[in-house]
N, C-alpha and C positions, 0 to 999 in steps of 0.2 A: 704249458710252453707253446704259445703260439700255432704255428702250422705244425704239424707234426710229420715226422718222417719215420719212417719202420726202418732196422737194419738189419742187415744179417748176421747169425752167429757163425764163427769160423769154425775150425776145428780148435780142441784146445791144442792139441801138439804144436799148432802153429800161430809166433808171436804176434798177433794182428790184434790191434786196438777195437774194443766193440764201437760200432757204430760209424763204419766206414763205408758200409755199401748200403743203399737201401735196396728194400726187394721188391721194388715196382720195376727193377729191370730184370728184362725175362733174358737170362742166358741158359740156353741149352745145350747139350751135352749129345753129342754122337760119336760114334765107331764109322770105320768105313775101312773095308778090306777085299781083298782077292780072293773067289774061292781054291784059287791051283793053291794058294796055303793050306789049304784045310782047314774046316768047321774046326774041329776040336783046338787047332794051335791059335787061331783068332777069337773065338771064344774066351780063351782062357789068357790071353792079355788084355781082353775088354775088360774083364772083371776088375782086374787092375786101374783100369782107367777110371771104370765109375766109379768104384772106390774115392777115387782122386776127386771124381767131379763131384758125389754127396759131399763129400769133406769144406768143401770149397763151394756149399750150397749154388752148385750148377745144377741142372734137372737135369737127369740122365736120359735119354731114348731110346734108342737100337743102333746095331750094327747095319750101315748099309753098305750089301752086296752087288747090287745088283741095280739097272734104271727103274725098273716095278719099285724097288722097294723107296726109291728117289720121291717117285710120284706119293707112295701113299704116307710119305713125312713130309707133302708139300707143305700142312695146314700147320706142322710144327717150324718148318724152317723160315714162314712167311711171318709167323706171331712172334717168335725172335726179335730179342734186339740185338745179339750177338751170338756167333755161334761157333764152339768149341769143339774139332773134329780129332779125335785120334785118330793117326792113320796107323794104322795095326798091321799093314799088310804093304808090299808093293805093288804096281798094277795097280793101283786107286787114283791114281790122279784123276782120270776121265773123269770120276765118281765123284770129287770134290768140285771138280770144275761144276756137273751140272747140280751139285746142291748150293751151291753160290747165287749160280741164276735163278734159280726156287723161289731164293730167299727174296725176291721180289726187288731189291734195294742193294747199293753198296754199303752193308751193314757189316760191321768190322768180323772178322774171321780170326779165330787163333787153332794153328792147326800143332798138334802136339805129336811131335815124331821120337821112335825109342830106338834099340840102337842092334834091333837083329831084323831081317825077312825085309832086308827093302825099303825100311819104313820111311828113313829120310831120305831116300832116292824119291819117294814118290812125292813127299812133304814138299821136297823142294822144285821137283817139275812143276806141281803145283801154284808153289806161293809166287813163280817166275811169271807162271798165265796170268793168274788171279790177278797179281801187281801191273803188269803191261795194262790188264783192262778195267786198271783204276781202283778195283776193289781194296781197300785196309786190311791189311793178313801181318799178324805178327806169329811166328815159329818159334815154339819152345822143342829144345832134344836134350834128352838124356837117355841114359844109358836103359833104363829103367824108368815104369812110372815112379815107383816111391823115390826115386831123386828129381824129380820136377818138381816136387810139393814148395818149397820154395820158391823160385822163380815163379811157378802156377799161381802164386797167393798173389806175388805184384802185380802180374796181369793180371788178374781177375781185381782189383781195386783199378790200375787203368783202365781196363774195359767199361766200368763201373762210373768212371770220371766221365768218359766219354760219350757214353749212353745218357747220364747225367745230362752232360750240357746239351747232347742234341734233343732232349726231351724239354728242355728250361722253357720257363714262362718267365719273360719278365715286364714291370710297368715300369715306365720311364715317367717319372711322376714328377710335375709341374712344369709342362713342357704340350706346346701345339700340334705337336710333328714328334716323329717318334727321328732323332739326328740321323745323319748320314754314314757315323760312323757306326751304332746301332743297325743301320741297313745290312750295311757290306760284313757285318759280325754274326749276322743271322742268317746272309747267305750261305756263307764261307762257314759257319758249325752248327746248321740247321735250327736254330733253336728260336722263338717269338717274341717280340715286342710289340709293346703296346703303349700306345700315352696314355696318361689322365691329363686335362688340363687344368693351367690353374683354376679354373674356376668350379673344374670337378674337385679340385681339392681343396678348395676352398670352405666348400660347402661339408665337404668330409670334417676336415678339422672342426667346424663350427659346434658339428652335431655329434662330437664321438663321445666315446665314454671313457676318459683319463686316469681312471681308480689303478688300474693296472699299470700303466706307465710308474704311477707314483710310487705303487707298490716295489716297482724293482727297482728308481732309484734308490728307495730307503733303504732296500736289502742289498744293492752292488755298490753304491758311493756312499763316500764321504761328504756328506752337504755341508758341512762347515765352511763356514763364509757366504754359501749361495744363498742369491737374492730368491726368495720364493718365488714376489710378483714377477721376476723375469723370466721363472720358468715355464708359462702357461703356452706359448708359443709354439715351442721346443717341444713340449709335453706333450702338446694335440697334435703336432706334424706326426712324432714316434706312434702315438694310437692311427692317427687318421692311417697313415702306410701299412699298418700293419694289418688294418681291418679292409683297404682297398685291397692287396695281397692276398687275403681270405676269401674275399666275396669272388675274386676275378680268376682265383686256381693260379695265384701265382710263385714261385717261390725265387726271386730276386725282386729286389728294387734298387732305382739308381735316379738321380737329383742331378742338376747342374748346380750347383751349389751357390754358385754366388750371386748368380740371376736372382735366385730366392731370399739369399741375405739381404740383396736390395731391395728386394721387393716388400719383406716383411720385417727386416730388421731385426731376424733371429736365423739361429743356424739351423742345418741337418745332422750336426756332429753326436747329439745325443741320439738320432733315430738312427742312425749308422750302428751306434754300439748297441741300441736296444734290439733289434733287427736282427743283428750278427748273433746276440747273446740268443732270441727265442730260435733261431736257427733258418733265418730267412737273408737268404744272400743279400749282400745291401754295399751300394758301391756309389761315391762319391763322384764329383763333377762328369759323370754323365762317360766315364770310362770303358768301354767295354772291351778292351784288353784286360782292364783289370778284373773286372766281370769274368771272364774266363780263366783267370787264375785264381779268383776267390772260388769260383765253382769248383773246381780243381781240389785247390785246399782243403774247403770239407767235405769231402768224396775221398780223398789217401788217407784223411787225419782224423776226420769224425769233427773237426775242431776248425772256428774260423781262421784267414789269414788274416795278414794286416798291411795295407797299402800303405804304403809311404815315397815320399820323394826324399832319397840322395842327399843332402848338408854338407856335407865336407866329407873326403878322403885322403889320407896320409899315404902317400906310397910307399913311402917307407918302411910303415909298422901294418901297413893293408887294415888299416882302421878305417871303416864309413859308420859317418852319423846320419840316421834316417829320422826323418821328423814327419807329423801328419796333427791334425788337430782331433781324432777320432780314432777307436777302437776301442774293440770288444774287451767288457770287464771281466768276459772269460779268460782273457790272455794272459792278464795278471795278477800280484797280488793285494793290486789297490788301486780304487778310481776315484777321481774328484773332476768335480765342471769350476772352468777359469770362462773368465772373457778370450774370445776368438784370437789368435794372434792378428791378421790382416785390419779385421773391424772393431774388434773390443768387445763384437757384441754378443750376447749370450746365445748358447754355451759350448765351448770346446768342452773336449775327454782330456783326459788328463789322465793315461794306464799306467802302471809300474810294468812292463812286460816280466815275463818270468826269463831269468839267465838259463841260458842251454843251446842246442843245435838247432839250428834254422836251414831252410834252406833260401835262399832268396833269390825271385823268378823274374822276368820280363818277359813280355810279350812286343814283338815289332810294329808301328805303324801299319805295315802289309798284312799282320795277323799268319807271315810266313815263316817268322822264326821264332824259338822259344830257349832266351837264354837264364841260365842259372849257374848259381856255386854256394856251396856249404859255408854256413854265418855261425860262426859265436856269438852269440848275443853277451854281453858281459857288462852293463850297464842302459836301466833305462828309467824314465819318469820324464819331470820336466825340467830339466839340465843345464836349460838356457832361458830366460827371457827372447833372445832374439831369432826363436826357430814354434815351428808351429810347437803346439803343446807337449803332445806323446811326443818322445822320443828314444832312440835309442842307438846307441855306441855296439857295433859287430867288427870282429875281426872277421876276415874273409881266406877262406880255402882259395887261390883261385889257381889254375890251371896257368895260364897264358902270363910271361912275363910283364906286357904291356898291363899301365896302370887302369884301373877301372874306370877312370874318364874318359879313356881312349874307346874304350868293347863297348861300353854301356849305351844299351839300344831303344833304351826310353826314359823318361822321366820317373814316373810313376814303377815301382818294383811292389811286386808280393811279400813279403815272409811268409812262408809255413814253416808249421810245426815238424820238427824232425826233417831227419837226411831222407826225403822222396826223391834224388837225382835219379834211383832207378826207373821206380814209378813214371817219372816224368821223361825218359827217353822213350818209353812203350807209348807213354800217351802221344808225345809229339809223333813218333813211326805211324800210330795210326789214324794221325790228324792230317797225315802227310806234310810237316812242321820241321824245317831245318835245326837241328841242335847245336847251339852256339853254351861252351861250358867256359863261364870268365875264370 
């Protein structure tokens, strides 16, 4: 399978999909308390905590009391990429505030308060400073640790998302310049791009080894009807990206799409699903909104999303048709390649999505807001002659009277797998990302 990613195991008590988080993100795990509590009363609800946090494969540390004990977890709090602070005690703010600065960077914070000696009194003078000076701090309280375990599970998959995209490599492949929108998306979520140009990929494709591509269309599609000779194009773009990807440490790739269809007179629709399927984000006409919700996706779900634009909505019955000429033959239970909708030319995806719960995302032009609502998926395949290939028919949950032509804050929307609207509030609070719910 392509580039490979590790995941972590959850606990089994709790209902989390394998393969949602990977473990190249370091989250750690601290205590921080007052001694006027007393040793033995703080002690003994830490215990609790780590608990929580082996469970939820956080790496546990120590209880810090004191500025000494600040300094000598600086080397853990600066290797972090996030960091999980029970506050056990009241009188610890000071003590969070100065392991925040530690941590070198505004590296996201979840500080987790219970519900005797203070806790959330200090939790929250705390998350009031931290947030004034910019830091990412999302607050979990319960009453008890063993009733956080849930809520603890989504934030630690948004943490997960997050750390995620701020660690992304991606190559913006066949293309001079890495775009302008690519710039302001790597500011604004820290994360790297990079071009190949055509004529870097040119040379890739010429020389790659295509055994592999072949191999998975004959085990994920239906070739019936496809032209062989048409598919060599299509074949060597999906290899060449996928071995530029490898050699470069990258785990996205994204195409302008139509630049290249003119240019070669084949698509990127089959390396978009090959990509998605070995597990290498892969995103279409040079998107990086959507880039950020594809990362998203398989980070809560284990599983890719699938971009599409909008076709028609019913206000009446809140029925949208989404249509896209690509996606991953993970998503359904059946793939074939057509000619392109726009050009004819070879080859569109053509997925049967699987019927069930969706959630389906947008991202804003500004990359400042992050809206969503819950999809029935209830029909999909190719539906139409007059719409890109994939498509599919969802009823929509949505919130707000006003029709979804009216909310609706970009072209281009995500599907994921399952109801993440939690997930995706924590993510957006510590992207600092307004939530618009259609």
């Amino acid at each position: 399978m392509g580039l490979e990613i590790e995941f972590c195991t959850l606990a089994a008590s709790i209902s989390i999909p394998l393969g949602v988080c990977a473990l190249r993100a370091k989250l750690y795990g601290f205590g921080v308390a007052s001694k006027v509590h007393g040793r033995e009363y703080y002690e003994k609800i830490w215990e609790e905590f780590r608990s929580l946090y082996q469970s939820l494969n956080i790496e546990p540390f120590q209880v810090i009391t004191d500025e000494n004990d600040v300094k000598m977890q600086a080397g853990g709090l600066q290797e972090a990429d996030a960091v999980f602070i029970a506050v056990l005690t009241g009188g610890s703010s000071k003590l969070i505030k100065m392991m925040a600065e530690a941590m070198g960077g505004k590296k996201p914070i979840v500080l987790l308060a219970h519900g005797f000696h203070n806790s959330m009194a200090s939790a929250l003078s705390a998350k009031s400073r931290l947030e004034s000076e910019g830091y990412p701090v999302y607050l979990i309280e319960a009453l008890r640790p063993s009733d956080a375990v849930e809520e603890a599970a989504a934030v630690v998959r948004a943490v997960r998302a997050v750390v995620e995209l701020r660690n992304l490599k991606v190559l913006q492949i066949d293309a001079e310049r890495v775009y302008d929108e690519g710039v302001e998306a790597s500011r604004r979520f820290g994360f790297r791009v990079e071009n190949v140009t055509s004529e870097e990929l040119d040379k890739t494709m010429e020389n790659v080894d295509v055994r592999e591509v072949y191999e998975y269309l004959r085990s994920h599609f239906d070739l019936g009807g496809v032209d062989a000779r048409l598919l060599e194009k299509p074949v060597r773009l999906a290899a060449a990206a996928k071995k530029l990807a490898s050699e470069r440490g990258a785990s996205a790739v994204t195409i302008d799409c139509f630049p290249f269809i003119m240019r070669k007179g084949a698509t990127p629709c089959l390396m978009m699903s090959y990509l998605l399927d070995e597990g290498v984000i892969s995103i279409c006409e040079a998107d990086y909104r959507a880039l950020v919700l594809m990362t998203i996706a398989k980070m809560l779900t284990g599983k890719p999303g699938w971009i599409a634009n909008p076709s028609h909505y019913d206000p009446r019955t809140r029925t949208l048709v989404l249509a896209h000429c690509t996606a991953a033959s993970s998503l359904g239970s059946y793939s074939t390649l057509i000619p392109h909708f726009e050009t004819g030319n070879p080859y569109a995806v053509v997925t049967k999505i699987e019927p069930g719960t969706y959630t389906l995302t947008a991202i804003s032009p500004d990359f400042r807001k992050l809206a969503f609502a819950l999809a029935e998926v209830v029909e999909s395949g190719m539906l139409s002659a007059g719409r890109c290939r994939t498509q599919v028919v969802a009823k929509l949950e949505e919130r707000s009277p006003e029709p979804f032509t009216a909310k609706a804050i970009s072209n281009h929307h995500v599907l994921i797998v399952g109801d993440v609207r939690r997930e995706l509030r924590i993510v957006a609070k510590l992207l600092g990302m307004e939530v618009i719910e259609y």
